[in-house]
C-alpha positions as CSV (number, residue, x, y, z in Angstrom):
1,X,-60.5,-26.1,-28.4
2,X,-58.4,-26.1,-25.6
3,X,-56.4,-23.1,-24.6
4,X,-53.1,-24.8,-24.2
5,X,-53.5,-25.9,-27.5
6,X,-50.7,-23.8,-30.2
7,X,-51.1,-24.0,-34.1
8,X,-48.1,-23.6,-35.9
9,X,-47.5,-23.9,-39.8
10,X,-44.7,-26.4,-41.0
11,X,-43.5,-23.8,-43.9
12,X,-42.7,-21.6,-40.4
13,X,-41.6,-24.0,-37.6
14,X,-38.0,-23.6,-38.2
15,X,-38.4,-19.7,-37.1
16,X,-40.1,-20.1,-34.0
17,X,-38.5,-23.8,-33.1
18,X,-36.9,-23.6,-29.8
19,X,-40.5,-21.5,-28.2
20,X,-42.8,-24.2,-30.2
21,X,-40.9,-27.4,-28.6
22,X,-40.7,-25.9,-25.1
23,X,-44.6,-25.3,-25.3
24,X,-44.8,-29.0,-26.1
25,X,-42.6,-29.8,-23.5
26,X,-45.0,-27.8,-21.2
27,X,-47.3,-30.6,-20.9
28,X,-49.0,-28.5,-23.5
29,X,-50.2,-29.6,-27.5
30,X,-48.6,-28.3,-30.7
31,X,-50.9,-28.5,-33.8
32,X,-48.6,-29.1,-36.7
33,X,-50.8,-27.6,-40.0
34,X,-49.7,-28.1,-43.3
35,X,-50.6,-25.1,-45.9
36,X,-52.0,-23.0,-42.8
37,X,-54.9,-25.4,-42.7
38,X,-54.4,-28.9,-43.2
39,X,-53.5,-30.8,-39.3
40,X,-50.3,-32.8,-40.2
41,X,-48.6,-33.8,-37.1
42,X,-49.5,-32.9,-33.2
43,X,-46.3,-32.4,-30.6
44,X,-46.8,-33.7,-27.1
45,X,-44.5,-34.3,-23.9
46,X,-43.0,-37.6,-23.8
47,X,-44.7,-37.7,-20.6
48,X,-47.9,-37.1,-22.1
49,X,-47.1,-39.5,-24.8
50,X,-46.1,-42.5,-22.6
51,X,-49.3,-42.3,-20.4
52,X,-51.6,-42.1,-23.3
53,X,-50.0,-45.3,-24.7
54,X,-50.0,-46.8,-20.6
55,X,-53.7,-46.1,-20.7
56,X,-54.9,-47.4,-23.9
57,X,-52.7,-49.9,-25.3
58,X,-54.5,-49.8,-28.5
59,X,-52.2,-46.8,-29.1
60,X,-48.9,-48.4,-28.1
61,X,-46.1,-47.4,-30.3
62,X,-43.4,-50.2,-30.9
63,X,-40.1,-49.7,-30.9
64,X,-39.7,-50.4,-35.0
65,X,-42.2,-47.0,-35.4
66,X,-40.2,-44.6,-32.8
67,X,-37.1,-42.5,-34.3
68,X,-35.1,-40.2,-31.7
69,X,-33.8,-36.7,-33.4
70,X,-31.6,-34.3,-31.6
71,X,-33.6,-30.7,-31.4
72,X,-30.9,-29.2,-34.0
73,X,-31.3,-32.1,-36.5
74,X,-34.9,-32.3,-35.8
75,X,-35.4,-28.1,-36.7
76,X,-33.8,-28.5,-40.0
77,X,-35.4,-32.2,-41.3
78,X,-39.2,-30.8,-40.3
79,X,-40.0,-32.0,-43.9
80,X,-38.4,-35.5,-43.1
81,X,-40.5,-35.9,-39.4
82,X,-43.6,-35.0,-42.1
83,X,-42.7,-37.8,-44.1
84,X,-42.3,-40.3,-41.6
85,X,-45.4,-39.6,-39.6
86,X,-47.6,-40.4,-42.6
87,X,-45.9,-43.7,-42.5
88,X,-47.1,-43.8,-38.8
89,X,-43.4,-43.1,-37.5
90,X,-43.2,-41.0,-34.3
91,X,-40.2,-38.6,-33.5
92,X,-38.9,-38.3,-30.0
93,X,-36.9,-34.3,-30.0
94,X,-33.6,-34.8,-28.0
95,X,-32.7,-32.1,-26.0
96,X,-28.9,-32.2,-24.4
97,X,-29.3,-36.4,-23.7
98,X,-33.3,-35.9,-22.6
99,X,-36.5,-36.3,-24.5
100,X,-38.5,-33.1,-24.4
101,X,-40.8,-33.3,-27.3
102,X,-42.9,-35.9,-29.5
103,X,-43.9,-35.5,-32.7
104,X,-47.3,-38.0,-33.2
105,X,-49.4,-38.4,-36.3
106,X,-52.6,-36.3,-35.5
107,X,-55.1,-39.0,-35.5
108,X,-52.9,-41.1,-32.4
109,X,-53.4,-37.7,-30.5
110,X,-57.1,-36.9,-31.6
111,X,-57.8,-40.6,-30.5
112,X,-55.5,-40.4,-27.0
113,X,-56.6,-37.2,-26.2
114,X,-60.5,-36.8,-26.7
115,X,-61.0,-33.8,-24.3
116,X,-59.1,-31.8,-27.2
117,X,-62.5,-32.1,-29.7
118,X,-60.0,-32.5,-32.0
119,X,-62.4,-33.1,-35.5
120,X,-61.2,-36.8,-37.8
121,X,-58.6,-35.5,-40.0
122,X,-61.0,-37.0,-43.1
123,X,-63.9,-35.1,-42.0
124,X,-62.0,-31.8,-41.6
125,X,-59.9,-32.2,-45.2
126,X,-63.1,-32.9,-47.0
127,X,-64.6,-29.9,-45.0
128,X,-61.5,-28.0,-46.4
129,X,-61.6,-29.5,-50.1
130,X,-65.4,-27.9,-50.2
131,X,-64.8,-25.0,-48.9
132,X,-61.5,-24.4,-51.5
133,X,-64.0,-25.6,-54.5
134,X,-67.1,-24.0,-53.8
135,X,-69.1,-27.0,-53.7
136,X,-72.4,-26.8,-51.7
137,X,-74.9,-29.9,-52.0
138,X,-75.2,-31.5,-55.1
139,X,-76.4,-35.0,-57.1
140,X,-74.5,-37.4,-59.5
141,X,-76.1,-38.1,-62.1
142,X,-74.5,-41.3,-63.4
143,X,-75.6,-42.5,-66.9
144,X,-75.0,-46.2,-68.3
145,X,-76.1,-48.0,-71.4
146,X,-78.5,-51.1,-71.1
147,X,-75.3,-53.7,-71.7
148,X,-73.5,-51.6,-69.3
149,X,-76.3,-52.5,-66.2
150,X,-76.6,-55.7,-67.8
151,X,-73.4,-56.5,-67.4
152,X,-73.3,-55.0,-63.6
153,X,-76.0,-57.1,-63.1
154,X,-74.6,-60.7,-64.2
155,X,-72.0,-59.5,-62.0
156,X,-73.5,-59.4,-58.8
157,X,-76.2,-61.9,-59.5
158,X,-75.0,-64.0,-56.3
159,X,-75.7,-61.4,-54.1
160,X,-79.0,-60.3,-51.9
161,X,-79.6,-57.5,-54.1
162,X,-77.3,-57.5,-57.5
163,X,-78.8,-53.8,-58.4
164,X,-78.1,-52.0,-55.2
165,X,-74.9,-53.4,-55.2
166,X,-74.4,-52.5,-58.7
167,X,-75.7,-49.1,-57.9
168,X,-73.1,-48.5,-54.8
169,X,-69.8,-49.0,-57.1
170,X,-69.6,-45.3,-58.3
171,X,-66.3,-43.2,-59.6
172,X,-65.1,-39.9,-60.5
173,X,-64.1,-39.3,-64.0
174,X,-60.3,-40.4,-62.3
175,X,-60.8,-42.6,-59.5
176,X,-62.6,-42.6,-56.9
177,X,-65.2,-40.2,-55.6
178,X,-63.0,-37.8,-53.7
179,X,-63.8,-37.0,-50.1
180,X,-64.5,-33.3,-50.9
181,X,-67.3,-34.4,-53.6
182,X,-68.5,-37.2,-51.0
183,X,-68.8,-34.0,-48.1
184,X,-71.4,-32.7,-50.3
185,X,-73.2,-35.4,-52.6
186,X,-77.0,-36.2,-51.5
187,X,-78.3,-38.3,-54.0
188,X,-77.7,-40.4,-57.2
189,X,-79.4,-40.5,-60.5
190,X,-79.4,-43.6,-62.4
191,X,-79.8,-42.8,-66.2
192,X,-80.2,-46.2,-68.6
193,X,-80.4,-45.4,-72.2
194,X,-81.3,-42.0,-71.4
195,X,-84.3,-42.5,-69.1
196,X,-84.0,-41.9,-65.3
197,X,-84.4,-45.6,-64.0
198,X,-84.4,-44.5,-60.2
199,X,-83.3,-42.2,-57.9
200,X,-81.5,-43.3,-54.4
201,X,-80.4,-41.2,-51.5
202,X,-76.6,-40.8,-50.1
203,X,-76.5,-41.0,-45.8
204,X,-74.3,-37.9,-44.6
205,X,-72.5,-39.8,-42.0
206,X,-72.4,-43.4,-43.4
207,X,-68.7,-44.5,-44.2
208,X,-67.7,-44.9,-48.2
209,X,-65.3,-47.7,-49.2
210,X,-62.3,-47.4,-51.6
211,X,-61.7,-50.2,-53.5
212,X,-58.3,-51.3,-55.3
213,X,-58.6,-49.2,-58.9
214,X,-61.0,-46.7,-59.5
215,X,-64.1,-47.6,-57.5
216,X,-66.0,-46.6,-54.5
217,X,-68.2,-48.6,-52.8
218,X,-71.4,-45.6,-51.7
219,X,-74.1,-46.2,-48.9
220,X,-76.6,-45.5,-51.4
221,X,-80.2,-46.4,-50.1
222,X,-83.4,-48.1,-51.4
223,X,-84.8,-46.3,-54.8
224,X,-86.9,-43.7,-53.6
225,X,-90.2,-43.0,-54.4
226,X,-92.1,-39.7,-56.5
227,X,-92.8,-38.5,-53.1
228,X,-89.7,-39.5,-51.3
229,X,-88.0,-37.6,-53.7
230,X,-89.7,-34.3,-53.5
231,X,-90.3,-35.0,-49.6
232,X,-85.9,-34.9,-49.6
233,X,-85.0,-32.9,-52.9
234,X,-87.7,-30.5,-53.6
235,X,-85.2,-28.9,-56.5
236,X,-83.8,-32.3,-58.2
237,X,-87.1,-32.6,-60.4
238,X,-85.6,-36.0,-61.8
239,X,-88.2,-38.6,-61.5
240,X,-88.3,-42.4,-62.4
241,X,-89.1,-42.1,-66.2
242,X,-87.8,-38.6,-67.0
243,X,-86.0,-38.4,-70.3
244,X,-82.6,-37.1,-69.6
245,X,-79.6,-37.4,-72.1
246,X,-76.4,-38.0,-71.5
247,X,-73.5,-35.5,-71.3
248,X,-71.2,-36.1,-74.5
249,X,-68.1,-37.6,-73.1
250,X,-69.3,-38.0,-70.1
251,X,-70.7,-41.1,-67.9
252,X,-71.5,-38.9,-65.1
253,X,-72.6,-35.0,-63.9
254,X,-73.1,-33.2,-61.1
255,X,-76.3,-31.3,-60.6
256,X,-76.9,-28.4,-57.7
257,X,-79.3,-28.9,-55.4
């Protein structure tokens, strides 16, 4: 990471405020982190700011989404600048009449400023959110009743393949998969009636969807084979055909690979 580059926490940027804005105002980048690790916001130059958005005007910032503070009010209403940037709201720091810092959502300066390696804030929260719970690769194992896939089925019966499809909407027992279960998830076990009807394989860096409610849409792939699924899981040792019961109030485990 770039040398010029200074991580500050926002529980103690009020202490250091005047040296952390005049570091931005260097020409130089501030990495705002919330709870020591999580990237919140980035401070740039205004400068800096204006050519990125001269440059690429995919990053243009209208007027509506730009909110000048003076450097006093700014230092005590951190929490406030927080709460606007995650509604995409930059803050322009006023210094006697003149802009001297910007305050910009960390994905506009990851995006304007490649040469920083700066890694997507998803990847890096869900690299966090496993590291916090321990969580090293693993399976779901998702159980459903006959009516249930039935159901699933009738469904999606307009589409190209109604059972992958039905097999790609997953959950977690309260929503959707998280992104720190996704970081680590391989594979998915499809258990009808307490047999093992097939066994598909999750792709690392494929995108997931959200969808309104509770579901996420997975990029599952074709059932695998006997062999495909020793060739990739040596350890699962969950084939098409297996017996495997349910958990009791569960429609879904995790298994350790």
């Amino acid at each position: 990471m770039d040398s010029d580059l200074l991580v500050v926490e926002t529980e103690t940027l009020r202490d250091d405020w005047s040296a952390t804005w005049k570091h931005a105002a260097d020409d130089k980048f501030v990495q705002v982190n919330r709870f020591g690790t999580v990237p919140t916001a980035m401070m740039l130059s205004p400068g800096m700011w204006r050519e990125a958005q001269a440059v690429n005007p995919y990053l243009a910032v209208a007027d509506s989404s730009v909110r000048e503070r003076a450097s006093t009010d700014a230092r005590v209403n951190v929490a406030e600048i927080i709460d606007d940037l995650e509604a995409g709201i930059h803050t322009v720091v006023m210094f006697r009449g003149a802009q001297r810092a910007v305050f910009a959502p960390y994905e506009w300066v990851r995006i304007a400023f490649p040469e920083l390696g700066l890694t997507p804030l998803e990847d890096l929260v869900a690299e966090l959110a496993a590291a916090a719970h321990n969580v090293g690769p693993h399976v779901m194992v998702v159980y459903r009743k006959t009516r249930t896939q039935r159901g699933l089925l009738e469904e999606f019966a307009g589409s190209a393949d109604p059972l992958w499809e039905a097999d790609r909407r997953l959950s977690s027992l309260r929503g959707p998969v998280p992104s720190w279960r996704r970081a680590g998830l391989r594979a998915v076990v499809y258990v009808v009636d307490g047999q093992v009807a097939r066994v598909r394989a999750l792709a690392p860096a494929a995108a997931w969807e959200d969808l309104p409610g509770v579901f996420s849409l997975a990029p599952v792939s074709d059932p695998l084979s006997r062999s495909e699924i020793d060739a990739r899981f040596p350890s699962l040792k969950l084939y098409p055909g297996d017996e495997r019961l349910a958990v009791v109030g569960s429609s879904r485990e995790y298994v350790d690979l």
